[in-house]
Each structure stands twice: as C-alpha cells, then as structure tokens.
C-alpha positions in Angstrom: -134.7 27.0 58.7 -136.9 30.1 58.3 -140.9 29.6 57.7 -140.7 32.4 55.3 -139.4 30.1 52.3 -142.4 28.5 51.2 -146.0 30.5 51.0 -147.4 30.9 54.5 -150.5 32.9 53.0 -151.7 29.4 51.0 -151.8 27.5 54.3 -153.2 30.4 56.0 -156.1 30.2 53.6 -156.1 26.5 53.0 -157.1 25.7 56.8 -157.8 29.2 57.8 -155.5 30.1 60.6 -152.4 32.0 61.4 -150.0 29.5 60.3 -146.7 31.9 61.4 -148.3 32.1 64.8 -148.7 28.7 65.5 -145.1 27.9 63.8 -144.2 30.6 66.6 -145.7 28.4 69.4 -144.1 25.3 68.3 -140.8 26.9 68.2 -141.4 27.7 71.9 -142.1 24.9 72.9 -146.1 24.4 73.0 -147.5 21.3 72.3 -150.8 20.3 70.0 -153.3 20.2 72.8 -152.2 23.7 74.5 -152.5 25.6 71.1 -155.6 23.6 70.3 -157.0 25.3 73.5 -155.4 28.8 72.9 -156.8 29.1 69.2 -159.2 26.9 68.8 -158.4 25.0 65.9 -159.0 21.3 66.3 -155.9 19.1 67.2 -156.0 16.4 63.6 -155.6 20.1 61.7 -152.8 21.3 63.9 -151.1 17.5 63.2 -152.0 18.2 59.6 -150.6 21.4 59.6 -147.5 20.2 60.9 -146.9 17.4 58.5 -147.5 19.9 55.6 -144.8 22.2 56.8 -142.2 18.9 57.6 -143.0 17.9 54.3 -142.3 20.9 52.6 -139.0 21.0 54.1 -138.3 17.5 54.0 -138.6 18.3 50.3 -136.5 21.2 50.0 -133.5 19.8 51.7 -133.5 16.9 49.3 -133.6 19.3 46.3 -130.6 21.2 48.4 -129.0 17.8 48.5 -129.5 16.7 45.1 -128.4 20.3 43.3 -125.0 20.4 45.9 -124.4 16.6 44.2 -124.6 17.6 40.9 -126.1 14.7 40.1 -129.4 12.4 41.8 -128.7 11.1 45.1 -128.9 7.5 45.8 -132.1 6.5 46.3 -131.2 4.5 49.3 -129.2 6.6 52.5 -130.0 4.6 55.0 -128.0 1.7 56.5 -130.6 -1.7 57.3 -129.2 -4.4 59.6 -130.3 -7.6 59.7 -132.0 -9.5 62.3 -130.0 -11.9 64.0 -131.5 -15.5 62.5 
C-alpha cells in the first residue's frame, strides 16, 4: 500500500514533521529510536505517528473488504479456541 492515499499534509501539520520521510525510513528498515536520533522528534510521537497511519489503513482495507462483499462483513473473523479445562 502506497502512503499517498490518505492526506500526508494533515499529519505533516498535525505533529509537525515530514511524515513521507519517516514513512521512508520505516520502509527501510529503521527503527523508532534511530529516526528519533536522526530527526529529532521524540520516540511516543513517532509510535503515535505510526498507529495513526496502521489505523488508517487498518480502516481502509475493511471498507475494501466490506464494498468487495456487497454486503457487511461478519463482525467476528477470527477463530477463538478454548483452553483446555
């Protein structure tokens, strides 16, 4: 999935970084505390930055999911075992 589908500039402003840069990084592989030290922005905002963007796409793929059914999906996709008693 591309970063350019949902609004880049917002987050740019909303924490006041370059979000597509540090998208960039992660994609090649640096973690939280190298690009804290490279740009300066604190780790908690880089974590928060991250779980913005996951839930954006978290979201998207759902309403990919959900218009590809035709219908809503079940509310429930996940398979929950028991423990043994």
């Amino acid at each position: 999935m591309s970063y350019a589908n949902f609004d880049t500039k917002e987050l740019c402003r909303k924490y006041r970084t370059n979000v597509p840069r540090l998208i960039r990084a992660w994609k090649k592989g640096f973690n939280d505390l190298e690009l804290s030290r490279i740009t300066g922005v604190n780790v908690t905002t880089l974590h928060r930055i991250r779980s913005e963007i996951e839930l954006y796409h978290r979201r998207a793929r759902l309403a990919r999911m959900i218009s590809a059914d035709g219908e809503q999906a079940p509310a429930q996709r996940h398979i929950f075992l028991r423990p043994l008693l």
